[in-house]
VOBA-1610 file (N, C-alpha, C; in pm, whole numbers, padded with zeros to 5 digits, always signed):
BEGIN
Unk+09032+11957+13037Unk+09146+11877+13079Unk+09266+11968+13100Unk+09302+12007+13203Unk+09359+12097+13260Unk+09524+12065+13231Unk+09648+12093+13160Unk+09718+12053+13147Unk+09745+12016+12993Unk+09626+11966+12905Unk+09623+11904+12778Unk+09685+12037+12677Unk+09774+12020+12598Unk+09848+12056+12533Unk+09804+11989+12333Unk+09713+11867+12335Unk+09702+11882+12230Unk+09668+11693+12214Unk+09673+11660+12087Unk+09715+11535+12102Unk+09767+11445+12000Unk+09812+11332+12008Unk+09888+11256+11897Unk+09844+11127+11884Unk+09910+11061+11744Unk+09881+10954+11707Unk+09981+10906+11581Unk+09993+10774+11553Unk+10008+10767+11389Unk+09956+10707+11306Unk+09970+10724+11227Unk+09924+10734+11092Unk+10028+10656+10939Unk+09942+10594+10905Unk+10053+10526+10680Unk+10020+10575+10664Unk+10106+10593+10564Unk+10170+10712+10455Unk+10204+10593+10347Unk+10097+10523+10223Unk+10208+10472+10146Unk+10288+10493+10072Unk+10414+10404+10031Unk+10544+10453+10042Unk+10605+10353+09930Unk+10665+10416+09814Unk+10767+10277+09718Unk+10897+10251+09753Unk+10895+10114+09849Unk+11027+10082+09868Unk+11089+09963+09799Unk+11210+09981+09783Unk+11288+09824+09696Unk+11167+09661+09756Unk+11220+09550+09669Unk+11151+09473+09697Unk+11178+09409+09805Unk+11323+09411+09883Unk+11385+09350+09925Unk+11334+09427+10079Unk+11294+09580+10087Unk+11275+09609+10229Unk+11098+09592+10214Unk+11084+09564+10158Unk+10863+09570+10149Unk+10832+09456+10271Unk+10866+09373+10318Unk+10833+09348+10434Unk+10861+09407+10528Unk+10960+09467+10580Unk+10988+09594+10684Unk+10874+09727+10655Unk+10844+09707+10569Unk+10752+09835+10510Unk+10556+09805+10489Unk+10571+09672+10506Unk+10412+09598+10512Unk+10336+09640+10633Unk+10238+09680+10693Unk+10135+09702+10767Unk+10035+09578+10828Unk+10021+09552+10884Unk+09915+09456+10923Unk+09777+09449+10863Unk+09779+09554+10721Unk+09642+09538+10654Unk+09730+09487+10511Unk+09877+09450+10506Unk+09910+09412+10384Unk+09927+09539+10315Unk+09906+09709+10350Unk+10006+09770+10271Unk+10115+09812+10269Unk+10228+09853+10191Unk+10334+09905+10220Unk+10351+10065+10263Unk+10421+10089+10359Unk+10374+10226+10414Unk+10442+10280+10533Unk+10467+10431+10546Unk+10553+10454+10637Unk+10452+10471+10788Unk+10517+10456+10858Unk+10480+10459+10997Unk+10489+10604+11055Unk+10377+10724+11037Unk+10400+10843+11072Unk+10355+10904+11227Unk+10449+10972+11240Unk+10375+11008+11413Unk+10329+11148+11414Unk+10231+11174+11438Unk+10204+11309+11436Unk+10154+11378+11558Unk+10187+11510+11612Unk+10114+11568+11761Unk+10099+11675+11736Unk+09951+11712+11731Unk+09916+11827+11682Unk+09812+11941+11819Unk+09793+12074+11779Unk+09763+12107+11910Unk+09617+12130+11868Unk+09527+12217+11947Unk+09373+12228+11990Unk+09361+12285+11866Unk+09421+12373+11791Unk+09439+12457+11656Unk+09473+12352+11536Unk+09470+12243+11528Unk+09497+12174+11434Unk+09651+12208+11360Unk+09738+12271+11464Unk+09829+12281+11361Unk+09932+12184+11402Unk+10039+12123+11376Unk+10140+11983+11379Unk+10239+12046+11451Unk+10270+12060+11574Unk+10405+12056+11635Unk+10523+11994+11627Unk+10477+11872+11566Unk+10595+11752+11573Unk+10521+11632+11477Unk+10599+11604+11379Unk+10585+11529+11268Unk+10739+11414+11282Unk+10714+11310+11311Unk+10809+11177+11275Unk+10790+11082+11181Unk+10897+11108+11034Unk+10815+11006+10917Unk+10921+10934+10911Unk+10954+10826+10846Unk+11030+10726+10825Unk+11075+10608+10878Unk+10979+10588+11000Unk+10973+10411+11045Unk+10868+10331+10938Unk+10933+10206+10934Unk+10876+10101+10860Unk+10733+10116+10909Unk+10620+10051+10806Unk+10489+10048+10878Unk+10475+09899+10935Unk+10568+09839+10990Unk+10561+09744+11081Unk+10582+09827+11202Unk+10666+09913+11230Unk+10655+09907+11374Unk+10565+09987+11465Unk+10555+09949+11557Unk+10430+10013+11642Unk+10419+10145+11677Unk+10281+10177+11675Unk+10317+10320+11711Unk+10385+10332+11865Unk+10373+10289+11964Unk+10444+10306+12084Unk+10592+10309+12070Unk+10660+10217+11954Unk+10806+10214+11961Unk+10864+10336+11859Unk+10732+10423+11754Unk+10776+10511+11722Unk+10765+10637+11873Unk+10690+10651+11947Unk+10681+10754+11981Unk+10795+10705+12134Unk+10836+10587+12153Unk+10970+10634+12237Unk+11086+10671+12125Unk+11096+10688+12001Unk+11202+10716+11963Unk+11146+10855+11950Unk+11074+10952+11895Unk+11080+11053+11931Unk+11083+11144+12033Unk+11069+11067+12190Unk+11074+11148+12253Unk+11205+11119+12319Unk+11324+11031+12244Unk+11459+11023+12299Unk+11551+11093+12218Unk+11512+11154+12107Unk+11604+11218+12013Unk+11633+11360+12054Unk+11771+11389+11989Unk+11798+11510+12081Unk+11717+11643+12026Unk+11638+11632+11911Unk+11554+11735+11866Unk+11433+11658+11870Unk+11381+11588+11928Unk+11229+11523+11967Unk+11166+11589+12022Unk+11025+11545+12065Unk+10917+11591+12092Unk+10965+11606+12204Unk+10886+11720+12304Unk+10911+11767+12440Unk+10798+11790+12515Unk+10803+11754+12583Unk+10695+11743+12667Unk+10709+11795+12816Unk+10668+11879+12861Unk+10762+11934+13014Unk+10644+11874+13068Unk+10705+11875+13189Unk+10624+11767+13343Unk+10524+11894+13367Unk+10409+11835+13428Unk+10284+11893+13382Unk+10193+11909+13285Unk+10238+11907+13154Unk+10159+11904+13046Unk+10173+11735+13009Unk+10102+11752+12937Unk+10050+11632+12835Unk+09978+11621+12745Unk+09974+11502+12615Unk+09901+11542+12526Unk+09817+11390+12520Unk+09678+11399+12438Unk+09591+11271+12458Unk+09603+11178+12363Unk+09598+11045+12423Unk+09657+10951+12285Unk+09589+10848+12318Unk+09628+10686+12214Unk+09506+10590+12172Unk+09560+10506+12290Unk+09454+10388+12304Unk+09503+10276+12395Unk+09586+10223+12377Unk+09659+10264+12204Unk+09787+10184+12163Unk+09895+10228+12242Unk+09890+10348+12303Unk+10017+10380+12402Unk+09981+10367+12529Unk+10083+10360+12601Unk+10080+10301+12757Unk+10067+10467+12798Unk+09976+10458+12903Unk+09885+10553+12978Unk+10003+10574+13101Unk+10095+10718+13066Unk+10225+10728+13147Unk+10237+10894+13126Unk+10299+10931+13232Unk+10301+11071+13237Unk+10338+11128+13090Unk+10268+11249+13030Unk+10319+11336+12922Unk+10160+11295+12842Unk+10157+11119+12853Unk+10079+11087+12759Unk+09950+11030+12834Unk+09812+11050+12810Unk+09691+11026+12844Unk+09583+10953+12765Unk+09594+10821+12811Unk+09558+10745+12691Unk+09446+10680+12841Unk+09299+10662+12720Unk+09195+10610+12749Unk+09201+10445+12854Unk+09112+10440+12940Unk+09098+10300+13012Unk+09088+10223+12896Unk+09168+10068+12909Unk+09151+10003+12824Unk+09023+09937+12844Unk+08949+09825+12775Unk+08881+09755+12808Unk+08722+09788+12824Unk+08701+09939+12824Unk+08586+10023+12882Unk+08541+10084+12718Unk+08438+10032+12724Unk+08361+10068+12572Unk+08255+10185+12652Unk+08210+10231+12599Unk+08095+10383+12570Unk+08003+10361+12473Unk+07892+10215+12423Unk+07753+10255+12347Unk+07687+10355+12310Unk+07684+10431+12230Unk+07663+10606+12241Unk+07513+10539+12263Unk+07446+10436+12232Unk+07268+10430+12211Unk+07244+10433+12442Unk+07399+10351+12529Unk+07376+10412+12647Unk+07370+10573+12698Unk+07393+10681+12630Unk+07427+10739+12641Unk+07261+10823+12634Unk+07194+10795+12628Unk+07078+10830+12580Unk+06940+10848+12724Unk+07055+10722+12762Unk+06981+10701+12925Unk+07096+10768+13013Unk+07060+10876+13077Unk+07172+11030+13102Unk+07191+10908+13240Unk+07087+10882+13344Unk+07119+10823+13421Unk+07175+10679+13462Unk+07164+10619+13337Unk+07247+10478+13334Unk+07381+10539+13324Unk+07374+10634+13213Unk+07531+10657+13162Unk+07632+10710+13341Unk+07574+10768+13384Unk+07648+10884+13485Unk+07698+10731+13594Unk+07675+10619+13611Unk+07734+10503+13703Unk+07872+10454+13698Unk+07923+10506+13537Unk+08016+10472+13503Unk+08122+10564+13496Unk+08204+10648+13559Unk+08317+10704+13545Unk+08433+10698+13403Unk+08425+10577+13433Unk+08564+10506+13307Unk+08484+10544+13205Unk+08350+10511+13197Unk+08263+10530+13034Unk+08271+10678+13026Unk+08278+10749+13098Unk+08262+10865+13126Unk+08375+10962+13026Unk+08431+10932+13118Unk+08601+10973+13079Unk+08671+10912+12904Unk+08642+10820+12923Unk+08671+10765+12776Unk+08601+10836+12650Unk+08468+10833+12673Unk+08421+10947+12585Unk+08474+11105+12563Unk+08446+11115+12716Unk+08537+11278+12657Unk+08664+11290+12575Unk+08706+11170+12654Unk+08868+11140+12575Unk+08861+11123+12444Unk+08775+11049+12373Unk+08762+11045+12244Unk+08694+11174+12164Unk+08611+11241+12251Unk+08554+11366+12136Unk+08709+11478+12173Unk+08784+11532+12306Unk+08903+11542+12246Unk+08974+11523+12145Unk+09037+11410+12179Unk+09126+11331+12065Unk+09127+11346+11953Unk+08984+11371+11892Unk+08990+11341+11771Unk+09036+11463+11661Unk+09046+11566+11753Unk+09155+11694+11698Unk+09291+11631+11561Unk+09380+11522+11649Unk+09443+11450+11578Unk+09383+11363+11428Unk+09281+11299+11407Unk+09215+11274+11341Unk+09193+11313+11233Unk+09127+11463+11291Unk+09110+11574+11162Unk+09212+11630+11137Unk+09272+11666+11186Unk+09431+11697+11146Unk+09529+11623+11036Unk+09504+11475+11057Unk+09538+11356+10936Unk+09477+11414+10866Unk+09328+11398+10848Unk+09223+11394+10735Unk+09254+11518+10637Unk+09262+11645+10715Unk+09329+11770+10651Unk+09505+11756+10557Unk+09542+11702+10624Unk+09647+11695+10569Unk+09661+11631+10445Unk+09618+11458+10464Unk+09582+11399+10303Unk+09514+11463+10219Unk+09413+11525+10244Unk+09294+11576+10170Unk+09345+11696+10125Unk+09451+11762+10168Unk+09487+11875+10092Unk+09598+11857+10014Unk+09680+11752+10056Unk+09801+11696+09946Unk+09807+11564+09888Unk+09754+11576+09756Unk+09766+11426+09698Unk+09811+11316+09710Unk+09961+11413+09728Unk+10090+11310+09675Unk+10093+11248+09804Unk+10008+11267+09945Unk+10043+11158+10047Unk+09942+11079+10026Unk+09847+11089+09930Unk+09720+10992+09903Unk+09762+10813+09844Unk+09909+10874+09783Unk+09914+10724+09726Unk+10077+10741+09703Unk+10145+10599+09653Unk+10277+10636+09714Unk+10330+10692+09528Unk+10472+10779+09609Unk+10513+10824+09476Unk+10638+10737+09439Unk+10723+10746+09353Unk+10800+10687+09330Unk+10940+10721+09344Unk+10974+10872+09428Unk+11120+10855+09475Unk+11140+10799+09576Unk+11298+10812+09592Unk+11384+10733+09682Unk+11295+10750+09824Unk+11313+10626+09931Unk+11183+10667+10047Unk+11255+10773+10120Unk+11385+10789+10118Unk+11394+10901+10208Unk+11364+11020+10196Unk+11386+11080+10051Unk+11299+11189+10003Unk+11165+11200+10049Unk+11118+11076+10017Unk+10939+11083+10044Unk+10919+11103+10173Unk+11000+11087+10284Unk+11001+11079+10442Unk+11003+11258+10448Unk+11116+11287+10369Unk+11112+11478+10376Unk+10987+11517+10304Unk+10938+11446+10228Unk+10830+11551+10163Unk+10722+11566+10275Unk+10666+11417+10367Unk+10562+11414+10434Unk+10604+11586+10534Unk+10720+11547+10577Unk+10765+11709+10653Unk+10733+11845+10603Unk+10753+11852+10481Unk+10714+11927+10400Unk+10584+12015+10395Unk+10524+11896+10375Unk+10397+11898+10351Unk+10259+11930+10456Unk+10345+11909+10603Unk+10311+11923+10693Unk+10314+12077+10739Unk+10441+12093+10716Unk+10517+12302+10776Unk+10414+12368+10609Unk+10388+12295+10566Unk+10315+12389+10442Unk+10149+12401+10542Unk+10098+12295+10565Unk+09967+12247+10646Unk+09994+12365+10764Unk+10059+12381+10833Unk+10110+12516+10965Unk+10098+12619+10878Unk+10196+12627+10785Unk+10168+12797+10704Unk+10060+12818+10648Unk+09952+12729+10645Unk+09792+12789+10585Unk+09752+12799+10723Unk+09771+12720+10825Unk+09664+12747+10915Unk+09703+12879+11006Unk+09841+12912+11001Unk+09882+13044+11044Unk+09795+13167+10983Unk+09834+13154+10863Unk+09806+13291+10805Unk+09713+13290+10720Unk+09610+13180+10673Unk+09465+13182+10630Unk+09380+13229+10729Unk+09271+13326+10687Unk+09111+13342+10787Unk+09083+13245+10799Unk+09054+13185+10661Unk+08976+13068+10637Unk+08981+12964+10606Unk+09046+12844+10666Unk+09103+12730+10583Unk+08955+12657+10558Unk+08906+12631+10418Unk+08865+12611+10324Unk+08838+12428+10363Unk+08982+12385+10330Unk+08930+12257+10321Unk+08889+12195+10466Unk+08885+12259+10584Unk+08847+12205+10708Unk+08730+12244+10721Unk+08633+12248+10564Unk+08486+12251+10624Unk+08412+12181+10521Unk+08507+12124+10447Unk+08476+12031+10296Unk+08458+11835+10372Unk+08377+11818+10317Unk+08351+11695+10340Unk+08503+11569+10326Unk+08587+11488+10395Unk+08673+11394+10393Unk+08636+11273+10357Unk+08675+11248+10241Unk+08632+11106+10148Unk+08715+11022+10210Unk+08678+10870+10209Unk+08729+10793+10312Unk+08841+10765+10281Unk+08935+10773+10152Unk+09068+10753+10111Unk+09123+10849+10205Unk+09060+10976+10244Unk+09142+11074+10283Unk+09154+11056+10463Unk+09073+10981+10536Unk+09124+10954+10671Unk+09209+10905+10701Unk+09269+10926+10861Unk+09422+10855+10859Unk+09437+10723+10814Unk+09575+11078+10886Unk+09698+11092+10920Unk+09659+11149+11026Unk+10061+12375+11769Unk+10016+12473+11859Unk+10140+12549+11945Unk+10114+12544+12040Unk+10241+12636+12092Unk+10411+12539+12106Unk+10498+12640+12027Unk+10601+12581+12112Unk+10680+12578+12214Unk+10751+12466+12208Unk+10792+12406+12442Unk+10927+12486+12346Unk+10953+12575+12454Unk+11083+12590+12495Unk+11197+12469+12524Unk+11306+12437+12470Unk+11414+12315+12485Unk+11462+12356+12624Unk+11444+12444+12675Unk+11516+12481+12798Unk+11429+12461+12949Unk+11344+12356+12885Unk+11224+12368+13000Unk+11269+12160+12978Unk+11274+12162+13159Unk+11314+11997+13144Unk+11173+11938+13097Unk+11204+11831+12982Unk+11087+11784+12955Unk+11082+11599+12963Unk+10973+11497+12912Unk+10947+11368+12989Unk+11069+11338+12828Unk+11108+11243+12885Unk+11216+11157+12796Unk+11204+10983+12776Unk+11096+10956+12882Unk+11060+10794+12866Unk+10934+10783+12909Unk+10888+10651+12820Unk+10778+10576+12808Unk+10755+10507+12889Unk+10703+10475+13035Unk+10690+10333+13109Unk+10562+10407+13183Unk+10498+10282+13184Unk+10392+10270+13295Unk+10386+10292+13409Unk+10364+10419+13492Unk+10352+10438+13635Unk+10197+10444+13756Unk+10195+10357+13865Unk+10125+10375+13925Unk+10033+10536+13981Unk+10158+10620+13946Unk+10105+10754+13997Unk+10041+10781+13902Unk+10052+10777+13775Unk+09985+10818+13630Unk+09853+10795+13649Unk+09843+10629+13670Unk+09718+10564+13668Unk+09658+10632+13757Unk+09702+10648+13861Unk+09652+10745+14003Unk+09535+10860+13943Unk+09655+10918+13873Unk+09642+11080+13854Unk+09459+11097+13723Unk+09523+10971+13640Unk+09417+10949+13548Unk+09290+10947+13654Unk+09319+10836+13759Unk+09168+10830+13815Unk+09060+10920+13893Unk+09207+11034+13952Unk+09165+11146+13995Unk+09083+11223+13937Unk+09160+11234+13763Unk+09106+11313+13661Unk+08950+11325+13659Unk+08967+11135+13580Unk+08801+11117+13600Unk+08715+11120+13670Unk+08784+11104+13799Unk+08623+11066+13923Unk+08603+11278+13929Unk+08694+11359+13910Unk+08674+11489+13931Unk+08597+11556+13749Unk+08621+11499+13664Unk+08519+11530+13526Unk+08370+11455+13590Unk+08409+11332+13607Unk+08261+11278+13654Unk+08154+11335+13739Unk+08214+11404+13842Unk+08163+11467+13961Unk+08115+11603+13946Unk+08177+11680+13857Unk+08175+11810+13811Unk+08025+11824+13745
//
Protein backbone atom coordinates (compact mmCIF):
# COMPACT_ATOMS: atom_id res chain seq x y z
CA UNK A 1 0.00 0.00 0.00
CA UNK A 2 1.95 2.59 -1.46
CA UNK A 3 1.70 5.75 0.61
CA UNK A 4 0.70 3.84 4.09
CA UNK A 5 2.55 5.41 6.81
CA UNK A 6 1.23 3.18 9.57
CA UNK A 7 -2.03 2.87 11.28
CA UNK A 8 -4.50 3.93 14.06
CA UNK A 9 -7.25 3.28 16.26
CA UNK A 10 -8.66 3.63 19.88
CA UNK A 11 -8.60 2.04 22.54
CA UNK A 12 -10.09 2.15 27.09
CA UNK A 13 -7.94 2.75 29.30
CA UNK A 14 -9.89 2.26 32.67
CA UNK A 15 -9.92 5.23 34.57
CA UNK A 16 -11.21 6.49 38.48
CA UNK A 17 -13.33 9.33 37.99
CA UNK A 18 -15.64 11.33 40.65
CA UNK A 19 -19.13 9.90 40.75
CA UNK A 20 -20.64 12.72 39.33
CA UNK A 21 -18.49 12.51 35.80
CA UNK A 22 -18.79 8.33 35.54
CA UNK A 23 -21.38 8.71 33.03
CA UNK A 24 -19.27 10.92 30.72
CA UNK A 25 -16.66 8.26 31.45
CA UNK A 26 -19.04 4.92 30.86
CA UNK A 27 -18.37 2.94 27.56
CA UNK A 28 -21.02 1.14 25.82
CA UNK A 29 -19.88 -2.17 27.57
CA UNK A 30 -20.74 -0.31 31.02
CA UNK A 31 -17.04 0.42 31.87
CA UNK A 32 -15.60 3.50 33.04
CA UNK A 33 -12.68 4.48 30.87
CA UNK A 34 -10.71 6.85 28.90
CA UNK A 35 -11.16 7.08 25.26
CA UNK A 36 -7.45 6.61 23.83
CA UNK A 37 -6.29 7.31 20.28
CA UNK A 38 -3.34 5.80 19.22
CA UNK A 39 -1.22 5.85 15.54
CA UNK A 40 1.44 3.80 15.43
CA UNK A 41 3.90 3.00 12.49
CA UNK A 42 4.96 -0.52 10.55
CA UNK A 43 7.69 -0.69 13.61
CA UNK A 44 5.18 -0.78 16.26
CA UNK A 45 6.37 2.27 17.68
CA UNK A 46 3.41 5.23 18.72
CA UNK A 47 3.81 8.47 16.86
CA UNK A 48 0.89 10.05 18.34
CA UNK A 49 -0.91 9.11 21.54
CA UNK A 50 -4.39 11.18 22.52
CA UNK A 51 -5.61 10.27 26.18
CA UNK A 52 -8.24 12.02 27.99
CA UNK A 53 -11.66 11.95 26.15
CA UNK A 54 -14.49 10.44 28.08
CA UNK A 55 -15.07 6.74 26.97
CA UNK A 56 -18.34 7.87 25.61
CA UNK A 57 -17.12 9.58 22.83
CA UNK A 58 -16.44 8.13 19.55
CA UNK A 59 -13.50 7.31 18.19
CA UNK A 60 -14.14 9.50 14.97
CA UNK A 61 -14.86 12.65 17.21
CA UNK A 62 -11.59 11.82 19.03
CA UNK A 63 -9.54 11.66 15.98
CA UNK A 64 -11.06 15.07 14.45
CA UNK A 65 -9.86 16.63 17.56
CA UNK A 66 -6.49 15.46 17.11
CA UNK A 67 -5.98 16.26 13.88
CA UNK A 68 -7.26 20.07 14.61
CA UNK A 69 -4.93 20.78 17.47
CA UNK A 70 -2.12 22.92 16.94
CA UNK A 71 0.38 20.07 18.07
CA UNK A 72 -1.87 17.13 16.53
CA UNK A 73 -1.39 14.46 14.43
CA UNK A 74 -0.11 15.35 10.86
CA UNK A 75 -0.67 13.85 8.16
CA UNK A 76 0.76 15.45 4.75
CA UNK A 77 -1.35 14.93 1.47
CA UNK A 78 -0.17 11.78 0.05
CA UNK A 79 0.38 9.70 2.92
CA UNK A 80 -2.04 8.02 5.02
CA UNK A 81 -2.52 5.76 7.70
CA UNK A 82 -5.13 2.52 7.90
CA UNK A 83 -8.06 2.61 10.15
CA UNK A 84 -11.50 0.76 11.31
CA UNK A 85 -14.91 1.21 9.58
CA UNK A 86 -15.50 3.33 12.67
CA UNK A 87 -13.86 6.23 10.72
CA UNK A 88 -15.11 7.73 7.60
CA UNK A 89 -12.93 6.49 4.64
CA UNK A 90 -11.40 10.26 3.68
CA UNK A 91 -8.12 11.33 2.56
CA UNK A 92 -5.07 10.76 5.28
CA UNK A 93 -7.33 7.95 6.54
CA UNK A 94 -8.07 4.40 4.79
CA UNK A 95 -10.66 2.64 6.28
CA UNK A 96 -12.11 -0.75 4.96
CA UNK A 97 -15.53 -1.09 2.59
CA UNK A 98 -18.23 -1.16 4.92
CA UNK A 99 -20.67 -3.87 4.70
CA UNK A 100 -18.14 -6.45 2.87
CA UNK A 101 -17.28 -9.42 5.19
CA UNK A 102 -14.18 -11.89 4.10
CA UNK A 103 -15.17 -15.81 5.52
CA UNK A 104 -11.56 -16.86 5.83
CA UNK A 105 -13.28 -20.79 5.32
CA UNK A 106 -14.05 -18.63 1.45
CA UNK A 107 -10.79 -18.06 1.22
CA UNK A 108 -9.83 -21.56 0.77
CA UNK A 109 -11.58 -21.64 -2.62
CA UNK A 110 -8.55 -19.24 -4.24
CA UNK A 111 -11.02 -18.99 -7.16
CA UNK A 112 -14.32 -18.08 -5.53
CA UNK A 113 -12.30 -15.73 -3.39
CA UNK A 114 -10.48 -13.69 -6.47
CA UNK A 115 -14.55 -12.41 -7.84
CA UNK A 116 -14.56 -10.21 -5.14
CA UNK A 117 -12.30 -7.13 -5.07
CA UNK A 118 -13.92 -5.43 -1.89
CA UNK A 119 -13.34 -9.03 -0.10
CA UNK A 120 -10.14 -8.70 -1.41
CA UNK A 121 -8.98 -5.52 -0.22
CA UNK A 122 -10.64 -5.69 3.13
CA UNK A 123 -8.59 -8.55 4.07
CA UNK A 124 -5.40 -7.14 3.24
CA UNK A 125 -6.64 -4.20 5.07
CA UNK A 126 -7.14 -6.11 8.08
CA UNK A 127 -3.83 -8.30 8.15
CA UNK A 128 -2.20 -4.60 7.78
CA UNK A 129 -4.04 -2.98 10.37
CA UNK A 130 -3.56 -5.05 12.82
CA UNK A 131 0.06 -3.54 13.48
CA UNK A 132 -2.18 -1.14 15.69
CA UNK A 133 -3.63 -4.01 17.60
CA UNK A 134 -0.42 -5.40 18.65
CA UNK A 135 0.85 -2.30 19.47
CA UNK A 136 -2.25 -1.91 22.21
CA UNK A 137 -1.62 -5.47 23.26
CA UNK A 138 2.23 -4.55 23.84
CA UNK A 139 1.61 -1.72 25.56
CA UNK A 140 -0.96 -3.11 28.32
CA UNK A 141 0.96 -6.18 28.61
CA UNK A 142 4.03 -4.44 29.47
CA UNK A 143 2.48 -1.84 31.92
CA UNK A 144 0.14 -2.89 34.55
CA UNK A 145 -0.96 0.14 35.77
CA UNK A 146 -2.98 0.60 32.28
CA UNK A 147 -4.44 -2.94 33.04
CA UNK A 148 -6.85 -1.60 35.59
CA UNK A 149 -7.69 1.85 36.77
CA UNK A 150 -5.48 3.57 39.42
CA UNK A 151 -6.63 5.92 41.74
CA UNK A 152 -5.13 9.43 40.96
CA UNK A 153 -6.61 12.48 39.83
CA UNK A 154 -7.77 11.46 35.90
CA UNK A 155 -5.66 13.99 34.61
CA UNK A 156 -2.53 12.62 35.94
CA UNK A 157 -3.65 9.23 34.75
CA UNK A 158 -4.23 10.85 31.10
CA UNK A 159 -0.18 11.87 31.50
CA UNK A 160 0.81 8.61 32.71
CA UNK A 161 -0.92 6.69 29.60
CA UNK A 162 1.71 9.30 27.65
CA UNK A 163 4.21 8.22 29.64
CA UNK A 164 3.98 5.02 29.33
CA UNK A 165 3.75 5.09 25.80
CA UNK A 166 7.41 7.40 25.04
CA UNK A 167 8.71 4.61 27.59
CA UNK A 168 7.00 1.74 24.93
CA UNK A 169 9.24 4.02 21.89
CA UNK A 170 12.39 3.98 24.17
CA UNK A 171 12.44 0.04 24.33
CA UNK A 172 11.58 -0.35 20.90
CA UNK A 173 14.36 2.17 19.84
CA UNK A 174 17.12 0.90 21.61
CA UNK A 175 16.26 -2.88 22.54
CA UNK A 176 17.60 -5.85 19.90
CA UNK A 177 15.08 -7.62 21.35
CA UNK A 178 11.82 -6.63 22.64
CA UNK A 179 10.97 -9.64 24.66
CA UNK A 180 7.47 -9.11 25.32
CA UNK A 181 6.43 -8.93 21.47
CA UNK A 182 6.98 -12.62 21.27
CA UNK A 183 5.24 -13.62 24.67
CA UNK A 184 1.85 -14.82 24.37
CA UNK A 185 -1.19 -11.66 25.10
CA UNK A 186 -3.72 -12.77 27.72
CA UNK A 187 -7.04 -11.50 26.81
CA UNK A 188 -7.14 -8.76 29.67
CA UNK A 189 -4.19 -7.51 27.79
CA UNK A 190 -5.90 -6.71 24.19
CA UNK A 191 -7.12 -3.38 23.30
CA UNK A 192 -4.83 -0.48 23.12
CA UNK A 193 7.61 5.41 13.16
CA UNK A 194 8.93 8.24 11.30
CA UNK A 195 8.38 11.75 12.11
CA UNK A 196 6.21 14.40 9.69
CA UNK A 197 7.98 17.40 9.70
CA UNK A 198 5.29 20.49 11.01
CA UNK A 199 6.51 22.33 8.07
CA UNK A 200 5.11 20.00 5.52
CA UNK A 201 1.24 21.14 4.87
CA UNK A 202 -0.63 18.39 6.36
CA UNK A 203 -4.80 17.01 6.23
CA UNK A 204 -6.61 19.04 9.05
CA UNK A 205 -10.32 17.62 8.45
CA UNK A 206 -12.42 14.68 8.56
CA UNK A 207 -15.24 14.54 5.78
CA UNK A 208 -16.13 12.13 3.30
CA UNK A 209 -14.92 12.67 -0.27
CA UNK A 210 -15.95 11.21 -3.56
CA UNK A 211 -12.30 11.31 -4.80
CA UNK A 212 -11.18 9.22 -1.69
CA UNK A 213 -13.76 6.67 -2.41
CA UNK A 214 -12.42 6.95 -6.02
CA UNK A 215 -8.91 6.56 -5.07
CA UNK A 216 -9.80 3.57 -2.56
CA UNK A 217 -11.36 1.82 -5.60
CA UNK A 218 -8.47 2.35 -7.74
CA UNK A 219 -6.37 0.96 -4.92
CA UNK A 220 -8.25 -2.20 -4.88
CA UNK A 221 -9.20 -3.09 -8.37
CA UNK A 222 -5.02 -2.46 -8.86
CA UNK A 223 -4.07 -4.99 -5.45
CA UNK A 224 -6.76 -7.22 -7.01
CA UNK A 225 -5.31 -7.32 -10.45
CA UNK A 226 -1.71 -7.50 -9.44
Amino acid sequence: MKGCVGALDGTYIEVTVPESDKPRYRTRKGHIATNVLGVCTRELKLVYVLSGWEGSATDSRVLRDAITRHNGLKIPFGNYYLADAGYTNDQGFLAPYRGTRYPLQEWEDFDRALRNHKKYFNMKHSQARNIIERCFGLLKKRWAILRSPSFYPIRFQGRMIIACALLHNFIRMYMDVDHEEYTPITLDELPIGEDIPDELESIDVVEASDEWSQWRDDLAGEMFDT
